[in-house]
PATI-463167 format. One record per residue: residue number from 1; residue in three letters; x negated, y, z negated of N, C-alpha, C, CB in turn. Coordinates in nm, 4 decimals. Each point is the difference from the previous one (the first is absolute). Glycine has a CB too. Layout:
! residues N
  resi  resn      n_px      n_py      n_pz     ca_px     ca_py     ca_pz      c_px      c_py      c_pz     cb_px     cb_py     cb_pz
   NUM   ALA         X         Y         Z         X         Y         Z         X         Y         Z         X         Y         Z
...
//
This chain:
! residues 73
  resi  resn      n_px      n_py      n_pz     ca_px     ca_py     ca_pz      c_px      c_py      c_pz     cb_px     cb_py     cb_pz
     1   UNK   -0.0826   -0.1200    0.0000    0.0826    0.1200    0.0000   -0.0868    0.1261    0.0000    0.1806   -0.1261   -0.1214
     2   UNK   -0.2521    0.1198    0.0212   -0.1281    0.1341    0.0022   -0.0844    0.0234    0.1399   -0.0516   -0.0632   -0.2628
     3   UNK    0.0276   -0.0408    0.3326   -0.0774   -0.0028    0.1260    0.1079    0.0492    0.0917   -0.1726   -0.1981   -0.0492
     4   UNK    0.3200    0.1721    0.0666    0.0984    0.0415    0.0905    0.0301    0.1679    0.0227    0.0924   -0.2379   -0.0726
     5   UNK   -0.1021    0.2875   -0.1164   -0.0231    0.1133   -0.0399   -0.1429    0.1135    0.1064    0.1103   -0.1580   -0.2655
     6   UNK   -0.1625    0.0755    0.1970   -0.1645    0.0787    0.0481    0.0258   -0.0032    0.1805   -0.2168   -0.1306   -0.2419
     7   UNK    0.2714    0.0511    0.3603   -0.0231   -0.0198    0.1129    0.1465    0.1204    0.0488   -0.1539   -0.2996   -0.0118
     8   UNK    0.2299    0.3302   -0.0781    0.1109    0.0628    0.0176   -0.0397    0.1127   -0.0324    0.1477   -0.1547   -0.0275
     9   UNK   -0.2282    0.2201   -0.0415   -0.1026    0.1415    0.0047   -0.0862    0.0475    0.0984   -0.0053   -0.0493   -0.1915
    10   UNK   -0.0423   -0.0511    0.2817   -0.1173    0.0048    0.0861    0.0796    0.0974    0.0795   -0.1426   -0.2417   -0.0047
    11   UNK    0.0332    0.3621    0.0689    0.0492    0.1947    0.0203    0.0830   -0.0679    0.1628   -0.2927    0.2521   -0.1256
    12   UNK    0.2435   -0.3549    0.2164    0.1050   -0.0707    0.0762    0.1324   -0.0009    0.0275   -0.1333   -0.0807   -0.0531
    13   UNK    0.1342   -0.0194   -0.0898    0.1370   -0.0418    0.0413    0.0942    0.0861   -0.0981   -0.0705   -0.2574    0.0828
    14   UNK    0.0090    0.3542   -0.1710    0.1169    0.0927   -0.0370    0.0072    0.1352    0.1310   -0.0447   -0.0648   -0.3111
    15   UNK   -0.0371    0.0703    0.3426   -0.0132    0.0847    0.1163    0.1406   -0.0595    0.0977   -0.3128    0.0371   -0.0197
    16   UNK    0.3316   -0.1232    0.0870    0.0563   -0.0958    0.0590    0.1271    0.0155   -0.0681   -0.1966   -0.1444    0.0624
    17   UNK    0.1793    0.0910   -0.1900    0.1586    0.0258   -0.0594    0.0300    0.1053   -0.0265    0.0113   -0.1617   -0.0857
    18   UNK   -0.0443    0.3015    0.0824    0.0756    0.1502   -0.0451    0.0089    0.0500    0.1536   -0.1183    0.0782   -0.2765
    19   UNK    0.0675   -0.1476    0.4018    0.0293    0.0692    0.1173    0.1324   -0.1084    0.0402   -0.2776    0.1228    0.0766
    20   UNK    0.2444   -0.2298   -0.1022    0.1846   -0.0932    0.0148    0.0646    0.0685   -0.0701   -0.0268   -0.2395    0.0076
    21   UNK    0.0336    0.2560   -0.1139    0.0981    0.0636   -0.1004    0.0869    0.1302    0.0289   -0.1650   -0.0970   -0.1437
    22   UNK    0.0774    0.1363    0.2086    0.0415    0.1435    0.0118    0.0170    0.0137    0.1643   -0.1390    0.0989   -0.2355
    23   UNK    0.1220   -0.1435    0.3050    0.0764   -0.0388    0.1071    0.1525   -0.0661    0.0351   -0.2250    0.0002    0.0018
    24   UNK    0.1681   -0.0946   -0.0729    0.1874   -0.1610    0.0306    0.0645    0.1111   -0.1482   -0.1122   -0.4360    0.0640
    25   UNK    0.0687    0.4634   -0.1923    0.0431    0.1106   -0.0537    0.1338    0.1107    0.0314   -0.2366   -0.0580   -0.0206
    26   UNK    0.1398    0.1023    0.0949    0.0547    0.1282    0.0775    0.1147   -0.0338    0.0842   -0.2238    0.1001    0.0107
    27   UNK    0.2158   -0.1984    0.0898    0.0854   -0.0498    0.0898    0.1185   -0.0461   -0.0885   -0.1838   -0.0634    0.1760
    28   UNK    0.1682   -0.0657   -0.3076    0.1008   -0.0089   -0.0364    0.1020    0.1035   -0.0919   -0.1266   -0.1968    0.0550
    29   UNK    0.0529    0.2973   -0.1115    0.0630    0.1108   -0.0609    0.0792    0.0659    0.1003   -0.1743    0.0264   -0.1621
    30   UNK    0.1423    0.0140    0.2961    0.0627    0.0401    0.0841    0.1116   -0.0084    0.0064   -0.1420   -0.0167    0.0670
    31   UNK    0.1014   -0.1643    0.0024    0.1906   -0.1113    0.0328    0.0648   -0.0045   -0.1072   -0.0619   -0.1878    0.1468
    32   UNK    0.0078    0.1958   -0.2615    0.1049   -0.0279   -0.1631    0.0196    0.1672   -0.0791   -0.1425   -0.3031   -0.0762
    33   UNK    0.0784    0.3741    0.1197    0.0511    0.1412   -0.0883   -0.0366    0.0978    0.1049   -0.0511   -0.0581   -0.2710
    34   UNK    0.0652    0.0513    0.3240    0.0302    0.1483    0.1531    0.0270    0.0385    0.0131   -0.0015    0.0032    0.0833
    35   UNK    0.1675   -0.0219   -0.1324    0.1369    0.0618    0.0342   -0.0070    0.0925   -0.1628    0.1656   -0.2358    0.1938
    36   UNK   -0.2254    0.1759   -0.2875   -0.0060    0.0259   -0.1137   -0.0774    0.1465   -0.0363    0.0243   -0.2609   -0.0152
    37   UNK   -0.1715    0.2539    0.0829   -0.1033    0.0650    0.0395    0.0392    0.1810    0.0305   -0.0891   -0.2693    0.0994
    38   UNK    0.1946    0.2331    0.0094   -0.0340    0.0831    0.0934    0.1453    0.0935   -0.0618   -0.1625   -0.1636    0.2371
    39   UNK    0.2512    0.0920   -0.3390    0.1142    0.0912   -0.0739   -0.0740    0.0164   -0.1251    0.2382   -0.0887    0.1006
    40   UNK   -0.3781    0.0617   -0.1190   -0.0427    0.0254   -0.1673    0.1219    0.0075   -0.1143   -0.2024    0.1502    0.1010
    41   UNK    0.2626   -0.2707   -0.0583    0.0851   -0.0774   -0.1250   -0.0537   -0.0459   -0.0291    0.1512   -0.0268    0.0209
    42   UNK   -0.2879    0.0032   -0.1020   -0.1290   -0.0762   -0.0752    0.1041   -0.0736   -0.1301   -0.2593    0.2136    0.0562
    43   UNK    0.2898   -0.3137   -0.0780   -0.0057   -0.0127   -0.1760   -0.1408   -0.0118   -0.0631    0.2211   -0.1313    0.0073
    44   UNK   -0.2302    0.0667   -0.0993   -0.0626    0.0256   -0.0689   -0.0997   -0.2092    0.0301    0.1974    0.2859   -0.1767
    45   UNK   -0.0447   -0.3215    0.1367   -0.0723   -0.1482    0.0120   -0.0229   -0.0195    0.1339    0.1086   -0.1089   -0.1878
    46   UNK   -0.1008    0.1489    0.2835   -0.0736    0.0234    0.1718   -0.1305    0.0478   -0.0354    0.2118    0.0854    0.1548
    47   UNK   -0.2611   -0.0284   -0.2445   -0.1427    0.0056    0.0286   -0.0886   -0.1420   -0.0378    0.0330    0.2682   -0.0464
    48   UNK    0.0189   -0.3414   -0.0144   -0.0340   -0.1298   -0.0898   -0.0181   -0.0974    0.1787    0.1946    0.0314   -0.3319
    49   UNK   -0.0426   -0.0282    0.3823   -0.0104   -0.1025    0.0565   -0.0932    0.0794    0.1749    0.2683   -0.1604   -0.1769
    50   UNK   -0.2785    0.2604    0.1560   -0.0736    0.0626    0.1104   -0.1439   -0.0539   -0.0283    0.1556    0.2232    0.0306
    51   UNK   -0.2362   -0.1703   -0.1415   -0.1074   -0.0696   -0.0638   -0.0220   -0.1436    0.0265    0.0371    0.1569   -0.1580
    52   UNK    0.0514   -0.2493    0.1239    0.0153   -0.1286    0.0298   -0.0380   -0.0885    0.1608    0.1723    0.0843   -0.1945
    53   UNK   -0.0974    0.0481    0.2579   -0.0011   -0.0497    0.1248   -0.0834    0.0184    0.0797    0.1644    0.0036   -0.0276
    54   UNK   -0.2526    0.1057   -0.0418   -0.1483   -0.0326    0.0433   -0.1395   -0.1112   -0.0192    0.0990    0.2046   -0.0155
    55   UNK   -0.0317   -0.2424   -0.1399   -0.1085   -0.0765   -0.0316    0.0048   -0.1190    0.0172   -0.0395    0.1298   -0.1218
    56   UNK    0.1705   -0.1576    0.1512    0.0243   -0.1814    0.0331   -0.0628   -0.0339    0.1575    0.2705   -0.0163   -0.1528
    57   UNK   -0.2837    0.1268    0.2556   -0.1394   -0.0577    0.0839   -0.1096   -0.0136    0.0044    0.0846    0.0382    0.0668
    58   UNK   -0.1525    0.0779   -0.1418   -0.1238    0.0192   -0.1183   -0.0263   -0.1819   -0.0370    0.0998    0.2996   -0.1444
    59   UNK   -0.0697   -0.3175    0.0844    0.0147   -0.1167   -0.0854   -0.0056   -0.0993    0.1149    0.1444    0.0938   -0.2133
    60   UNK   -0.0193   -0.0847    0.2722   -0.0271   -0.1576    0.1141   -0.1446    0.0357    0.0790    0.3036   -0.0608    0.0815
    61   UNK   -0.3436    0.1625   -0.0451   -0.1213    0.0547    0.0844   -0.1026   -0.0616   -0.0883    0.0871    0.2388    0.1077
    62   UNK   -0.0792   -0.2370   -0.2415   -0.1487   -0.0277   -0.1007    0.0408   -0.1197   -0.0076   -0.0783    0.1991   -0.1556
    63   UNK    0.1682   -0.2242    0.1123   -0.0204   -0.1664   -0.0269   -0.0059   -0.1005    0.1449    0.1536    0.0422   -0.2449
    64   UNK   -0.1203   -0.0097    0.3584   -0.0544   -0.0531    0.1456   -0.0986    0.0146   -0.0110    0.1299    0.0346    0.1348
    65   UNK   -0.2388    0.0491   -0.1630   -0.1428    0.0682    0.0485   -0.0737   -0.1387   -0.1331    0.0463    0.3840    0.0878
    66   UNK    0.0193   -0.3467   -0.1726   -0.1067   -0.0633   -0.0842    0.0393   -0.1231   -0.0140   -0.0660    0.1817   -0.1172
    67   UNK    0.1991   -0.2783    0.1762    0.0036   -0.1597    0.0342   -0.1245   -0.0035    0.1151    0.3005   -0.0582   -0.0419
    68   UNK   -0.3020    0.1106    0.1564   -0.0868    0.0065    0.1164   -0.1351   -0.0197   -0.0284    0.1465    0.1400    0.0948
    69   UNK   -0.2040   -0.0006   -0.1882   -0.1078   -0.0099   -0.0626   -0.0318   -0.1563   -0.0728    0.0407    0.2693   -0.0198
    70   UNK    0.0229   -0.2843   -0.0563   -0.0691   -0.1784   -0.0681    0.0279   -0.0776    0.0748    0.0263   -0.0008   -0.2142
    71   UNK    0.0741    0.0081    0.3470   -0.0428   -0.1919    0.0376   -0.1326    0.0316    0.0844    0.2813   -0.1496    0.0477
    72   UNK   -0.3013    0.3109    0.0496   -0.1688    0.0131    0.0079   -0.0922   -0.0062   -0.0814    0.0521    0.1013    0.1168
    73   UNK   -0.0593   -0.0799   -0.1891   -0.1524   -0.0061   -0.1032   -0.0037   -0.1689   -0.0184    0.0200    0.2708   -0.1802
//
């Protein structure tokens, strides 16, 4: 687990995951709060799941990068 840790830091593949993130991010905030966006009817718990919906590609991006990484090494 500590070694999965350490290969999920490497400047790479977080690099990799905050440019997925904030890409597929962006796109899905779009299609799911757009309409939302663009009348700045913000609630409050929309910023939670806006937040969210960035980091759940983040995450699949790092944890792909760093399955990839160990079956190479």
């Amino acid at each position: 687990m500590i070694e999965w840790f350490k290969l999920a830091r490497r400047r790479d593949i977080l690099t990799r995951g905050v440019k997925v993130g904030v890409v597929v991010g962006t796109i899905l905030t779009a299609i799911n709060y757009g309409d939302v966006l663009l009348t700045a009817k913000i609630l409050p718990l929309m910023y939670w799941k806006i937040l969210l919906t960035y980091c759940v590609p983040f995450c699949v991006s790092t944890y792909a990068s760093v399955e990839a990484a160990r079956t190479t090494e």
